[in-house]
PDB file of N, CA, C and O in Angstrom:
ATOM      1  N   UNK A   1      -4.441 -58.417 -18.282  1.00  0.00           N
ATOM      2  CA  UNK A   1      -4.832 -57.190 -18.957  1.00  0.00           C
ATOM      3  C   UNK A   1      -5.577 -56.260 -17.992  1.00  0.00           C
ATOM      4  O   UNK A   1      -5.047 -55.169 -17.779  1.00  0.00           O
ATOM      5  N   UNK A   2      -6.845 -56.571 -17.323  1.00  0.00           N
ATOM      6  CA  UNK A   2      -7.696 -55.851 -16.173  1.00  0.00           C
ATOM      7  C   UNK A   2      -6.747 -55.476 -14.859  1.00  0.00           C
ATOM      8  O   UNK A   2      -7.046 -54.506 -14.163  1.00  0.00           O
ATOM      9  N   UNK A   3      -5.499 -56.360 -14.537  1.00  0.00           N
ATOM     10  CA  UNK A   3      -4.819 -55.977 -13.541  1.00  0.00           C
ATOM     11  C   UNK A   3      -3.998 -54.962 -14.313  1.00  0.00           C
ATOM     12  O   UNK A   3      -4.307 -53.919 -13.736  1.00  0.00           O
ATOM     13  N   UNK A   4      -3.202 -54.659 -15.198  1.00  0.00           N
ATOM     14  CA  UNK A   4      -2.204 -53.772 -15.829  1.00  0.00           C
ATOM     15  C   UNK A   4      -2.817 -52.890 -15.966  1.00  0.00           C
ATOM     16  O   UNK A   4      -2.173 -51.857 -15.777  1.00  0.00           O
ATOM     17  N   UNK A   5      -4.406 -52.658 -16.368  1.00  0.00           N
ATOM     18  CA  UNK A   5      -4.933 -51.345 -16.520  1.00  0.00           C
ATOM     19  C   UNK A   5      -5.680 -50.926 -15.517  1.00  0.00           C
ATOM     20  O   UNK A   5      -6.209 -49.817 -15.451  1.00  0.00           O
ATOM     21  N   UNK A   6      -5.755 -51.929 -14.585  1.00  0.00           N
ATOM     22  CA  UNK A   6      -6.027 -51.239 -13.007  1.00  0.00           C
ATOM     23  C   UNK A   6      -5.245 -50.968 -12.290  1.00  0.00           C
ATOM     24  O   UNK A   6      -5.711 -50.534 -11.237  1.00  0.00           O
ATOM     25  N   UNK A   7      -3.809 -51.025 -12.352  1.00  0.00           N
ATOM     26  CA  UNK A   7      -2.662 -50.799 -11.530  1.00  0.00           C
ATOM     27  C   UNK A   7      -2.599 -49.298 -12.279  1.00  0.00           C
ATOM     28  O   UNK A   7      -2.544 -48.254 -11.628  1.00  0.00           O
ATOM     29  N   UNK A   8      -2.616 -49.345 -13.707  1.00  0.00           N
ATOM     30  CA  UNK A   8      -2.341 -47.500 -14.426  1.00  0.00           C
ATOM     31  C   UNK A   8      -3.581 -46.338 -13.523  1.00  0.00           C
ATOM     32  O   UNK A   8      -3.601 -45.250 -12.947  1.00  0.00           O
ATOM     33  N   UNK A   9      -4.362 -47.320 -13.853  1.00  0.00           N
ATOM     34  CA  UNK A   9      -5.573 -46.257 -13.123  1.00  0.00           C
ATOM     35  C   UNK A   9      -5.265 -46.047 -11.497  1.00  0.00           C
ATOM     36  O   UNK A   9      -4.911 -44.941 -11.089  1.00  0.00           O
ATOM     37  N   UNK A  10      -5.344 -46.616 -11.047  1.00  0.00           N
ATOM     38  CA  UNK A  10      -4.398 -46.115  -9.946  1.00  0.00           C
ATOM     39  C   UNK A  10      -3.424 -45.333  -9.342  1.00  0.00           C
ATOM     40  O   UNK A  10      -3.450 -44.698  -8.288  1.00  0.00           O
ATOM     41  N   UNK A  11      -2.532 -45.485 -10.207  1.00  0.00           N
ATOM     42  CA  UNK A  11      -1.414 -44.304 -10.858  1.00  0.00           C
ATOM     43  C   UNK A  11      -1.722 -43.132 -10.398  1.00  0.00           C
ATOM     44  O   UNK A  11      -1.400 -42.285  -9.564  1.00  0.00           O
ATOM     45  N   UNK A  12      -2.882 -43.514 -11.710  1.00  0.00           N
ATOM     46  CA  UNK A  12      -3.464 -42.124 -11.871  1.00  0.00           C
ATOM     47  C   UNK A  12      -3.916 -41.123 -11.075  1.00  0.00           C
ATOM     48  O   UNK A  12      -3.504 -39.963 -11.042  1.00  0.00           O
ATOM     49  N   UNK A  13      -5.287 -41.914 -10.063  1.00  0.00           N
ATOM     50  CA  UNK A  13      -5.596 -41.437  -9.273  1.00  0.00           C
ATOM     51  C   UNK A  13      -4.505 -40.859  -8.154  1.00  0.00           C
ATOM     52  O   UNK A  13      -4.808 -39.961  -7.369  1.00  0.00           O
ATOM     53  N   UNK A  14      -3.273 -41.456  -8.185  1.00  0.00           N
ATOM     54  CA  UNK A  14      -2.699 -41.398  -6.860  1.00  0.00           C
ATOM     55  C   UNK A  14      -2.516 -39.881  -7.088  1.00  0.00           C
ATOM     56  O   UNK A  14      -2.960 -38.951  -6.414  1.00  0.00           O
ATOM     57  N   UNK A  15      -1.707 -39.854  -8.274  1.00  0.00           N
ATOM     58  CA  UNK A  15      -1.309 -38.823  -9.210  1.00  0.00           C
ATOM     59  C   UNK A  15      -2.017 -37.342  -9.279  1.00  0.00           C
ATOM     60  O   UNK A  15      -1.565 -36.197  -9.289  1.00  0.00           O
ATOM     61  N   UNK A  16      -3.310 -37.890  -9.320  1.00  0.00           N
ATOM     62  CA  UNK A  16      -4.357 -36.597  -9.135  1.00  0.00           C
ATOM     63  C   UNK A  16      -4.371 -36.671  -7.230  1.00  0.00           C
ATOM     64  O   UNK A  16      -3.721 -35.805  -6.645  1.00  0.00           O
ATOM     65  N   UNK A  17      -4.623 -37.022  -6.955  1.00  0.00           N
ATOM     66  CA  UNK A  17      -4.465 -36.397  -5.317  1.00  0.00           C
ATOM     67  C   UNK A  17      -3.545 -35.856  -4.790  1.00  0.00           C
ATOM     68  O   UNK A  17      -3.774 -34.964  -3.973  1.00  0.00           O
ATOM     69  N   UNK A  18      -1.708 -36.384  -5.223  1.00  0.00           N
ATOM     70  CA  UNK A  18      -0.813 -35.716  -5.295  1.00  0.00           C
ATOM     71  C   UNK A  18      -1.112 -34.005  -5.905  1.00  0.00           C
ATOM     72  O   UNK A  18      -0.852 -32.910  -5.405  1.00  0.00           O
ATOM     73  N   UNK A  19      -1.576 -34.288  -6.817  1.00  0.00           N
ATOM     74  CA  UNK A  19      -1.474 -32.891  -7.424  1.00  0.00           C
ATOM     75  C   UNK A  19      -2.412 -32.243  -7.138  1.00  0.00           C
ATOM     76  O   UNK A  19      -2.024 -31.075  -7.162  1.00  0.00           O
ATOM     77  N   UNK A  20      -4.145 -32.304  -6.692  1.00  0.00           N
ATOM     78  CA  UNK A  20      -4.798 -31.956  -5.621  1.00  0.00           C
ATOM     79  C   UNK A  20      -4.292 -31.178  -5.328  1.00  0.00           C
ATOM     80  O   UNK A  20      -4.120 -30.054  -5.800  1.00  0.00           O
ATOM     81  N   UNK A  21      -3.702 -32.072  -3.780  1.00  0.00           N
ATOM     82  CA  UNK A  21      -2.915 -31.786  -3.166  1.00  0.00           C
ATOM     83  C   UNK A  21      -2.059 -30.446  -2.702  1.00  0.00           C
ATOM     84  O   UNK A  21      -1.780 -30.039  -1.574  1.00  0.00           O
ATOM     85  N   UNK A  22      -1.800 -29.999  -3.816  1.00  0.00           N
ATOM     86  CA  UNK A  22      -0.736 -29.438  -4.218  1.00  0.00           C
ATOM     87  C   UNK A  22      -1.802 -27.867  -4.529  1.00  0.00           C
ATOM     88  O   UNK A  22      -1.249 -26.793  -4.761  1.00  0.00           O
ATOM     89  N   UNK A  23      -3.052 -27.976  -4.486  1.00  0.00           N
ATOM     90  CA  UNK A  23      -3.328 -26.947  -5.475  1.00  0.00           C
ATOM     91  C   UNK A  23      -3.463 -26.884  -6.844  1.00  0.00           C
ATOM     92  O   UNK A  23      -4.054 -25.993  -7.452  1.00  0.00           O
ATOM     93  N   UNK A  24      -2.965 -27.743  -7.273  1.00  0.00           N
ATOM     94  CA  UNK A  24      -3.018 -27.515  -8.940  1.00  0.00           C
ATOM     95  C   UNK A  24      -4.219 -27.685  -9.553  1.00  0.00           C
ATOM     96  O   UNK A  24      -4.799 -28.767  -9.654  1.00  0.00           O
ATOM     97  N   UNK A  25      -4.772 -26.186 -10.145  1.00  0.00           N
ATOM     98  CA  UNK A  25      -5.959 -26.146 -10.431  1.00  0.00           C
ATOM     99  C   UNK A  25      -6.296 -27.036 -11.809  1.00  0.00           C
ATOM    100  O   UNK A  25      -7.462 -27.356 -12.043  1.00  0.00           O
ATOM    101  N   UNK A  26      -5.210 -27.412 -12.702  1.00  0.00           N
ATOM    102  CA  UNK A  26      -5.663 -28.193 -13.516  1.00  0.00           C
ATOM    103  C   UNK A  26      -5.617 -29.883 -13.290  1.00  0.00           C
ATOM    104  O   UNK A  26      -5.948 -30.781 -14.064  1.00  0.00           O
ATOM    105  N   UNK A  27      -5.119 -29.934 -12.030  1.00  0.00           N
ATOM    106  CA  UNK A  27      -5.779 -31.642 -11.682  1.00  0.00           C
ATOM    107  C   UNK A  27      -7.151 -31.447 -11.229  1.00  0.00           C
ATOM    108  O   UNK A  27      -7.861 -32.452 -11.195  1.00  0.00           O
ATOM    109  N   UNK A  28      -7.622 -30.385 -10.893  1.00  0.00           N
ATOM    110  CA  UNK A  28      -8.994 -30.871 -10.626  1.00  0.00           C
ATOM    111  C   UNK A  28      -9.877 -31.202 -12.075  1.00  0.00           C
ATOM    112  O   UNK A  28     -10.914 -31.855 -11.955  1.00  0.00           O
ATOM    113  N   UNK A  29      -9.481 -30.778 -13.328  1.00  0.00           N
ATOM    114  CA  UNK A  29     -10.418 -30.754 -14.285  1.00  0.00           C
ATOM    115  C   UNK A  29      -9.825 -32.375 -14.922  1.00  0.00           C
ATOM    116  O   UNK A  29     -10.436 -33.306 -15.447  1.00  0.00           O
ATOM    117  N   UNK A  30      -8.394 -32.177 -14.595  1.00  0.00           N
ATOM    118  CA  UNK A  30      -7.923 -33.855 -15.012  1.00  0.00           C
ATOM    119  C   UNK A  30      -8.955 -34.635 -14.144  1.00  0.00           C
ATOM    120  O   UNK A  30      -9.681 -35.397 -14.784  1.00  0.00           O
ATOM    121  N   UNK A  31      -9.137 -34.579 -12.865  1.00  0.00           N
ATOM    122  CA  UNK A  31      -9.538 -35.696 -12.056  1.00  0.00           C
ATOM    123  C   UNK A  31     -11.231 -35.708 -12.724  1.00  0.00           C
ATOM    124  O   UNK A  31     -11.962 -36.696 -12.774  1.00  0.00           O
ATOM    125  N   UNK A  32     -11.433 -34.851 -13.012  1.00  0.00           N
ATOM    126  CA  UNK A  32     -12.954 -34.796 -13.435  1.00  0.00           C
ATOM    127  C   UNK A  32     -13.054 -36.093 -14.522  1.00  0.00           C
ATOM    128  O   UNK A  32     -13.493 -37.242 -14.550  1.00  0.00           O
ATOM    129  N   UNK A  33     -12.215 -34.946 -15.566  1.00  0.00           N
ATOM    130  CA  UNK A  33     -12.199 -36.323 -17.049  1.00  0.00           C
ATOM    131  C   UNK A  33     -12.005 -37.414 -16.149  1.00  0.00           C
ATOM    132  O   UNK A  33     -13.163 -37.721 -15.863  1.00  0.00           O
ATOM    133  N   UNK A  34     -11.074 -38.361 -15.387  1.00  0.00           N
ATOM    134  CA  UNK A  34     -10.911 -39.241 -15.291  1.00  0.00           C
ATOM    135  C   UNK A  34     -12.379 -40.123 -14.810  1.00  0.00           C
ATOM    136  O   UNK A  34     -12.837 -41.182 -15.239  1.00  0.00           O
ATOM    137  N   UNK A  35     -12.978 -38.981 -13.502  1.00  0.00           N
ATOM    138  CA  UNK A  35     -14.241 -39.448 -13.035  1.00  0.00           C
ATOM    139  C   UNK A  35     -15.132 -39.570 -14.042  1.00  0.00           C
ATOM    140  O   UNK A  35     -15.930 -40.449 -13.715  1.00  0.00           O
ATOM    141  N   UNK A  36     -15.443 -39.046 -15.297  1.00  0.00           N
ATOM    142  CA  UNK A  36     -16.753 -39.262 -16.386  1.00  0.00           C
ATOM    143  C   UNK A  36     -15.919 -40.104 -16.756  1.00  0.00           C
ATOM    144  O   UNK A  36     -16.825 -40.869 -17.087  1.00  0.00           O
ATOM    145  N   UNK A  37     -14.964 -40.705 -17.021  1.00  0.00           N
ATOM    146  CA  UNK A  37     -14.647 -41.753 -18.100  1.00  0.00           C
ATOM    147  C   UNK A  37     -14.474 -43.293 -17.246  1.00  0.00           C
ATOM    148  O   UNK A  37     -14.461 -44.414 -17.754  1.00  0.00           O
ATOM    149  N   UNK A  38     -14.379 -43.009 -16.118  1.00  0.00           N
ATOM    150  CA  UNK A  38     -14.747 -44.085 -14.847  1.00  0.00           C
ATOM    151  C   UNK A  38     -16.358 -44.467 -14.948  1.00  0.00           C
ATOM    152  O   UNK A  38     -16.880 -45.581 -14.934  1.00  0.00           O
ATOM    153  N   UNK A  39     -17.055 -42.952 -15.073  1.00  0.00           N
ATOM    154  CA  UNK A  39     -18.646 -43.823 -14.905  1.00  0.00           C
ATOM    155  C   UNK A  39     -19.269 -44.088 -16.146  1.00  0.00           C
ATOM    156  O   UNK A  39     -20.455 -44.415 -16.140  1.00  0.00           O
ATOM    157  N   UNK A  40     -18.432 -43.963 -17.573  1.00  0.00           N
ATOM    158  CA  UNK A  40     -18.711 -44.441 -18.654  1.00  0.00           C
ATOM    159  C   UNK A  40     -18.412 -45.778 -18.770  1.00  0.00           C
ATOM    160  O   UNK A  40     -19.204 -46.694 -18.996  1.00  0.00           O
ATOM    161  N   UNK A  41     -16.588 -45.869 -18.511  1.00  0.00           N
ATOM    162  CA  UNK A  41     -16.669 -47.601 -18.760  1.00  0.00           C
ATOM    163  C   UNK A  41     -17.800 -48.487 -17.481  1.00  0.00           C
ATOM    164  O   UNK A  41     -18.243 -49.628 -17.611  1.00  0.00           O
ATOM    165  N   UNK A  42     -17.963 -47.850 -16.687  1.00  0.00           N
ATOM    166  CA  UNK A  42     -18.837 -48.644 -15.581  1.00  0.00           C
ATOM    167  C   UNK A  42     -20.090 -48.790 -16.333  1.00  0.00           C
ATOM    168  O   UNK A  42     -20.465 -49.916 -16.659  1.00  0.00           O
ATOM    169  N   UNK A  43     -20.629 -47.958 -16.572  1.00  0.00           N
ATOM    170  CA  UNK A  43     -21.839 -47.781 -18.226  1.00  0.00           C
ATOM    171  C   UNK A  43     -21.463 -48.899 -19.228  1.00  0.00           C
ATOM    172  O   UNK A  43     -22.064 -49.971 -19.157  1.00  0.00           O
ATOM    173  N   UNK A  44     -20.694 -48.744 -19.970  1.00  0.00           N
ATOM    174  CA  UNK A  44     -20.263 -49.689 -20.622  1.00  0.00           C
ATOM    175  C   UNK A  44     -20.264 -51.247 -20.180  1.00  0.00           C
ATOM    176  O   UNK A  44     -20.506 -52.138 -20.994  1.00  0.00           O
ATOM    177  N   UNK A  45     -19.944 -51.520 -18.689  1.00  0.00           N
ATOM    178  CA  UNK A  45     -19.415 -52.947 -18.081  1.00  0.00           C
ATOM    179  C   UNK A  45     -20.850 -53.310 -17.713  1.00  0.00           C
ATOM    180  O   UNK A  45     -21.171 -54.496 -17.636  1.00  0.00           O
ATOM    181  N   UNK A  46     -21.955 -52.070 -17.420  1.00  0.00           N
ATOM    182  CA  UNK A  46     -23.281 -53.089 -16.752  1.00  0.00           C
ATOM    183  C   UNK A  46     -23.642 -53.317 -18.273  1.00  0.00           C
ATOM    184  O   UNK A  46     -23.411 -54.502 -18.512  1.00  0.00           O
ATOM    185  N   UNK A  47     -24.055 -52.752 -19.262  1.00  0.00           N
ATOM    186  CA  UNK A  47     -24.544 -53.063 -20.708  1.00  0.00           C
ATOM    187  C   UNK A  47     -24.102 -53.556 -21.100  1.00  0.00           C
ATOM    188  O   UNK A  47     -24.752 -53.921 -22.081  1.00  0.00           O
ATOM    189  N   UNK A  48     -22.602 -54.276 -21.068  1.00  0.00           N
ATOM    190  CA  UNK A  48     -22.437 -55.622 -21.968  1.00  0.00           C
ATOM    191  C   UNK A  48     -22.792 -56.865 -21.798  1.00  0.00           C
ATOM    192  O   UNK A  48     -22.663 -57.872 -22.494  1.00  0.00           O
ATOM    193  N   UNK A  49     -23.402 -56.593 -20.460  1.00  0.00           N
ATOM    194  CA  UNK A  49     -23.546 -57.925 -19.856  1.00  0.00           C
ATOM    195  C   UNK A  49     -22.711 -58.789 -19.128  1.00  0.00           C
ATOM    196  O   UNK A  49     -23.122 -59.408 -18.147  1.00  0.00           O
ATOM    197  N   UNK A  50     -21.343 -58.880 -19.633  1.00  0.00           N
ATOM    198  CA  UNK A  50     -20.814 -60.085 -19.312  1.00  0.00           C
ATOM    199  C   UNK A  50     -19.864 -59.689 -18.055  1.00  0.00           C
ATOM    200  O   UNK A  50     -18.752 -60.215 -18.026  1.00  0.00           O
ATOM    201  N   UNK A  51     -20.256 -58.731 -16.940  1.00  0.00           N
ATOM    202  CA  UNK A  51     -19.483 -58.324 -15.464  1.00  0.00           C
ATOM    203  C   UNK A  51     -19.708 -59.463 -14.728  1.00  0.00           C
ATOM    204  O   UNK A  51     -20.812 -59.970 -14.533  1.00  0.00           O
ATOM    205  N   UNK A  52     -18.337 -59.977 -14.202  1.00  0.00           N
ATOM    206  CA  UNK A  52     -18.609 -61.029 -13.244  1.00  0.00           C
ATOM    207  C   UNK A  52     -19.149 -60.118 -11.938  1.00  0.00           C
ATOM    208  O   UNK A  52     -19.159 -58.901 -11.755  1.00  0.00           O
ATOM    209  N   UNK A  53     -19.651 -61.399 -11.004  1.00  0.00           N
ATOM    210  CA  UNK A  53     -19.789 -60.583  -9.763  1.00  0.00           C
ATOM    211  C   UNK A  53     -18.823 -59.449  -9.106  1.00  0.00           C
ATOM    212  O   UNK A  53     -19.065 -58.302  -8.729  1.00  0.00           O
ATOM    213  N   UNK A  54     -17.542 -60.286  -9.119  1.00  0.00           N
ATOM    214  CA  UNK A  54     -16.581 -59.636  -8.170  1.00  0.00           C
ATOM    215  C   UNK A  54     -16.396 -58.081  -8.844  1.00  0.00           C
ATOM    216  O   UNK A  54     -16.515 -56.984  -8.299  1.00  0.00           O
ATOM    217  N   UNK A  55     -16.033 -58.459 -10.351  1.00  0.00           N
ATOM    218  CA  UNK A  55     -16.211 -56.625 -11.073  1.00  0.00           C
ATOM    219  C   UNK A  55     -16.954 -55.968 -10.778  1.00  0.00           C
ATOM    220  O   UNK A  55     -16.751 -54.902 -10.197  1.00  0.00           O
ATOM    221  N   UNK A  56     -18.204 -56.496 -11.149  1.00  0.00           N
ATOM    222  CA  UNK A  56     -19.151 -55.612 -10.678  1.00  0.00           C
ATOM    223  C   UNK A  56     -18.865 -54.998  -9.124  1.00  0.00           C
ATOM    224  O   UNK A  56     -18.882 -53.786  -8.908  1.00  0.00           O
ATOM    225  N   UNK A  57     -18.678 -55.705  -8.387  1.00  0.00           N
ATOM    226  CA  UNK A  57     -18.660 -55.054  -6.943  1.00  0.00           C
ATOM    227  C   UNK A  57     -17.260 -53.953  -7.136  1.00  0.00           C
ATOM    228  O   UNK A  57     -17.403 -52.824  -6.668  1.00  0.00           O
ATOM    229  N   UNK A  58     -15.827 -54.326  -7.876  1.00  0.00           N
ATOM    230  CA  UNK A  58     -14.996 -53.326  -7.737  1.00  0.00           C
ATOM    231  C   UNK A  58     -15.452 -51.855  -8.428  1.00  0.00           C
ATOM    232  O   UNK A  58     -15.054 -50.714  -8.197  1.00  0.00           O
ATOM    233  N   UNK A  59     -16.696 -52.496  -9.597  1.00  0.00           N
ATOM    234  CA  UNK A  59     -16.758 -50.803 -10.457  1.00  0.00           C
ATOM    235  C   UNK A  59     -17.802 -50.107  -9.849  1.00  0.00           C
ATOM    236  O   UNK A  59     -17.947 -48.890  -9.967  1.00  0.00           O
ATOM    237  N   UNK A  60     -18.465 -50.769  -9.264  1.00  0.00           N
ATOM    238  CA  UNK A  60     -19.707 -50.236  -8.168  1.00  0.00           C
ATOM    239  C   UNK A  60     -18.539 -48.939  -6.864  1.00  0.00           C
ATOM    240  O   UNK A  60     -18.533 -47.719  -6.703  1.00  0.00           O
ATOM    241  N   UNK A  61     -18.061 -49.638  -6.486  1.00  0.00           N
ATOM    242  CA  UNK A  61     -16.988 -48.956  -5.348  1.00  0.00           C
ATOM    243  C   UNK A  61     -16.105 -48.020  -6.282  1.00  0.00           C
ATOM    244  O   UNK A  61     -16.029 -46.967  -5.648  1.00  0.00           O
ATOM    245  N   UNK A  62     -15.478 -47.891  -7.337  1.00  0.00           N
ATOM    246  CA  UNK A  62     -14.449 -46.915  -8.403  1.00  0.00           C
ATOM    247  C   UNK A  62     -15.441 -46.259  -8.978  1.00  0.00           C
ATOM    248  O   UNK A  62     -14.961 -45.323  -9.617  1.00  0.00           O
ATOM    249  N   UNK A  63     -16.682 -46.298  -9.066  1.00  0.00           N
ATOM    250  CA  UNK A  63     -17.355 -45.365  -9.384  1.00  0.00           C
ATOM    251  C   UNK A  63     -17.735 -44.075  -7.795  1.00  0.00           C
ATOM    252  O   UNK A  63     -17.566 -42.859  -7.700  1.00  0.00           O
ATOM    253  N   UNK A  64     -18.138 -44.839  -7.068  1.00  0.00           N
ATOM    254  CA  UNK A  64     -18.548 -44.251  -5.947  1.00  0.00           C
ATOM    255  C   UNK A  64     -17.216 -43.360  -5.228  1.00  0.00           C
ATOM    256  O   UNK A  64     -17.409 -42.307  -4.621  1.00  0.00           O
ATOM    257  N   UNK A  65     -16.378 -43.740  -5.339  1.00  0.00           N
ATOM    258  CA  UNK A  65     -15.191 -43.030  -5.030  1.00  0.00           C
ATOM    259  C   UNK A  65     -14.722 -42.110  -5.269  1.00  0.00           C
ATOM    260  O   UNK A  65     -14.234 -41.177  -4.631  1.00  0.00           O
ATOM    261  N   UNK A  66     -14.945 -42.501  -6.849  1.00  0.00           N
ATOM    262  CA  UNK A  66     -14.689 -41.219  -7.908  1.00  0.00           C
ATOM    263  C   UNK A  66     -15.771 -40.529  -7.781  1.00  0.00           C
ATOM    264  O   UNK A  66     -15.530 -39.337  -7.593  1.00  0.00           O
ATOM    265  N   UNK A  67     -17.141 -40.861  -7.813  1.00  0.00           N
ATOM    266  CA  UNK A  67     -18.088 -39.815  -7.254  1.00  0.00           C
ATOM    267  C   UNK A  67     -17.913 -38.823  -6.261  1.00  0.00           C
ATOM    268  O   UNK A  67     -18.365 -37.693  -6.445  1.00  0.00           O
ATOM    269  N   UNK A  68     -17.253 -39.150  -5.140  1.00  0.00           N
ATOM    270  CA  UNK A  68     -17.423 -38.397  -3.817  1.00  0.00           C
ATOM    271  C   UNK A  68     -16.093 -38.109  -4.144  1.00  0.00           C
ATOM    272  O   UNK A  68     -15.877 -36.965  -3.746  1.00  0.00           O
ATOM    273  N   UNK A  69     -15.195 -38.533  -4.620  1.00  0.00           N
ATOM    274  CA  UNK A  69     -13.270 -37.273  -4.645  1.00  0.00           C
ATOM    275  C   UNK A  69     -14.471 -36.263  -5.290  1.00  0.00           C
ATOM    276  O   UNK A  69     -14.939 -35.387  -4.563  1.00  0.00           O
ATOM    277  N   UNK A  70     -14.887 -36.400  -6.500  1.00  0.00           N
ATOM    278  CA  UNK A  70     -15.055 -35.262  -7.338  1.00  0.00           C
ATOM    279  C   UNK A  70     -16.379 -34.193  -6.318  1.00  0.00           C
ATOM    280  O   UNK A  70     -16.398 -32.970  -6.183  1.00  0.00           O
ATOM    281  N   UNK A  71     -16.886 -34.742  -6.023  1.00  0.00           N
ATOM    282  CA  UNK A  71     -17.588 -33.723  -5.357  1.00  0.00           C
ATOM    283  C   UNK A  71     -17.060 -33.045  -4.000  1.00  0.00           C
ATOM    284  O   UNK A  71     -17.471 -31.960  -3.590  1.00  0.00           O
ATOM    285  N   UNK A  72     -15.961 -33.943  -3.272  1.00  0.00           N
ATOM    286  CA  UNK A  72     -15.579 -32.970  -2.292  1.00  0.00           C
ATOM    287  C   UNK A  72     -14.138 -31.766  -3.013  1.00  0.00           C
ATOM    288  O   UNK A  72     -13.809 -30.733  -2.430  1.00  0.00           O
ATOM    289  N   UNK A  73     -13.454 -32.283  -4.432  1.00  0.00           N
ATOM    290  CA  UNK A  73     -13.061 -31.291  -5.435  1.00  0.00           C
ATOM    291  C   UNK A  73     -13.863 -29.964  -5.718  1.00  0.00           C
ATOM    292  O   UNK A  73     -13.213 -29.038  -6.202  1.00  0.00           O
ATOM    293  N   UNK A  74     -15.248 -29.764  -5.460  1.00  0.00           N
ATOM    294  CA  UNK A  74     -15.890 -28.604  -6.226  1.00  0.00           C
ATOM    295  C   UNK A  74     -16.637 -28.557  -4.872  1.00  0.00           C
ATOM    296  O   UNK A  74     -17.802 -28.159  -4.885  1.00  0.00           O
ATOM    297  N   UNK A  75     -16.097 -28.910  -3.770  1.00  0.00           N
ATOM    298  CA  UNK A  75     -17.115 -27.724  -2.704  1.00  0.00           C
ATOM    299  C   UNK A  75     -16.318 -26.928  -2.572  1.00  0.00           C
ATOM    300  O   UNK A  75     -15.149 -27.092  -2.922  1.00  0.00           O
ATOM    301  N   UNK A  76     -16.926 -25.519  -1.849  1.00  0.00           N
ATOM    302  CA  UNK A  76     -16.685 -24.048  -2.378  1.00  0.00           C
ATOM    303  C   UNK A  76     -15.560 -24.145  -1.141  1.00  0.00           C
ATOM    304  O   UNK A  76     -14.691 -23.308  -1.382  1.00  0.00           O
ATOM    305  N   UNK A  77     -15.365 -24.622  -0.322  1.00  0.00           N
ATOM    306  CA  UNK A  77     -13.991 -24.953   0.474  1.00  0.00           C
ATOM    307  C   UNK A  77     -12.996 -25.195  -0.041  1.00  0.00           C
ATOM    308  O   UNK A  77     -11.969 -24.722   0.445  1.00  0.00           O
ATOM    309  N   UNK A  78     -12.921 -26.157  -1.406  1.00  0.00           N
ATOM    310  CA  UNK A  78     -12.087 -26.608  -2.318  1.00  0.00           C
ATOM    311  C   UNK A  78     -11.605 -25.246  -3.150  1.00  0.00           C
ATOM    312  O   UNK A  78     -10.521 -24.681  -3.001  1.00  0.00           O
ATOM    313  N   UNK A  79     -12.613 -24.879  -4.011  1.00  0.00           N
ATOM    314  CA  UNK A  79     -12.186 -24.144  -4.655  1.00  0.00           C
ATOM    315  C   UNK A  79     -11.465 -22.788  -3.978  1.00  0.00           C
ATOM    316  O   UNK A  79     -10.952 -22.026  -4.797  1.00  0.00           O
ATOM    317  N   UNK A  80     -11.377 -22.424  -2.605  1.00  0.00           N
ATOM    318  CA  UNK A  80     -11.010 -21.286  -1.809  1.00  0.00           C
ATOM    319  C   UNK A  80      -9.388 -21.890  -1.699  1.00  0.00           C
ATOM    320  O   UNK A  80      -8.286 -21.341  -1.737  1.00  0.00           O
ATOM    321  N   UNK A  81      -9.701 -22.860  -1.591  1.00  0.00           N
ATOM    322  CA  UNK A  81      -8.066 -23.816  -1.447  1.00  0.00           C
ATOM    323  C   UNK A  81      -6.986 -23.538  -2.520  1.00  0.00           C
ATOM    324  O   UNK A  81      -5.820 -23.200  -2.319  1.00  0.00           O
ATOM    325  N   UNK A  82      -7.656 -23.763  -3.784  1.00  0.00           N
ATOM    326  CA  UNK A  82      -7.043 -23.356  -5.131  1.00  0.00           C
ATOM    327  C   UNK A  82      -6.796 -22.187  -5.555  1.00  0.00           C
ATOM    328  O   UNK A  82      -5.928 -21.783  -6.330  1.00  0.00           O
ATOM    329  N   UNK A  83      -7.731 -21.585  -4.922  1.00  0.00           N
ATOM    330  CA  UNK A  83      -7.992 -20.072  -5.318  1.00  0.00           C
ATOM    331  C   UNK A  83      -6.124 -19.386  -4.183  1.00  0.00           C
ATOM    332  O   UNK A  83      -5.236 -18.590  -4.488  1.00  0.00           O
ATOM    333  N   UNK A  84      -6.304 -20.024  -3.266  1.00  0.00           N
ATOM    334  CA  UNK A  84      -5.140 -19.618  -2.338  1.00  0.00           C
ATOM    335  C   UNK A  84      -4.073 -20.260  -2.613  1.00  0.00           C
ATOM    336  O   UNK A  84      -3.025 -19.767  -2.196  1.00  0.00           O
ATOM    337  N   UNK A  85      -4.014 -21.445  -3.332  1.00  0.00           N
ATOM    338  CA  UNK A  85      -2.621 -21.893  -3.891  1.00  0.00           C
ATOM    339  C   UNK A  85      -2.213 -21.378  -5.073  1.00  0.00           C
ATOM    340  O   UNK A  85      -1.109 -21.475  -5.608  1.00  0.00           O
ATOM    341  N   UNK A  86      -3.555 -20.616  -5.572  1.00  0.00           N
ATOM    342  CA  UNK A  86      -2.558 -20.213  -7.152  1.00  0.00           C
ATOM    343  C   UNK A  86      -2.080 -18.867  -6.900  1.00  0.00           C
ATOM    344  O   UNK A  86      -1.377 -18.274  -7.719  1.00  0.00           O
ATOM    345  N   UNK A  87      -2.416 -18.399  -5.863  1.00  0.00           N
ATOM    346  CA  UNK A  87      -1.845 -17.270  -5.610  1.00  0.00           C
ATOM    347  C   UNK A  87      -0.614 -16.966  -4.645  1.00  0.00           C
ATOM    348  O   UNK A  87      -0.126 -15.935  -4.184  1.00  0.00           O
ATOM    349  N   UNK A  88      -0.273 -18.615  -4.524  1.00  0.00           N
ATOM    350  CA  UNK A  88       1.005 -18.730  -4.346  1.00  0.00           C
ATOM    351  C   UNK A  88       2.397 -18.371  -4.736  1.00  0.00           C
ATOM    352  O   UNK A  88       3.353 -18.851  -4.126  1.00  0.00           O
TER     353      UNK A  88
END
């Protein structure tokens, strides 16, 4: 079950960098949602208690990741990027 819905999330992400990528100003607000709902279930996984070690260490790192995509998404370099692809 944790591998099938970590292989989708993945996907996903790849998916949003592809489209990044690309300019597309509405993957950046996708990649956002994805990043708050990354550091919610990580929220969720330290408060239930029951994170094995090794999880814990992967949601520690999928949080941090997703932290820093999303913030190098909204430096003002980024947004000049988008701003020049939509005016493609």
């Amino acid at each position: 079950f944790a591998i099938v819905f970590g292989l989708i999330g993945v996907g996903l992400w790849l998916w949003m960098a592809w489209a990044n990528g690309k300019g597309r100003k509405w993957a950046r607000v996708v990649a956002t949602v994805f990043g708050v709902i990354n550091v919610l279930s990580f929220l969720f996984v330290i408060t239930a208690g029951s994170a094995t070690t090794p999880s814990l260490i992967v949601s520690v790192l999928s949080v941090l990741v997703g932290v820093a995509a999303l913030f190098y998404l909204y430096r003002p370099d980024a947004s000049q990027f988008y701003s020049a692809a939509s005016s493609r």
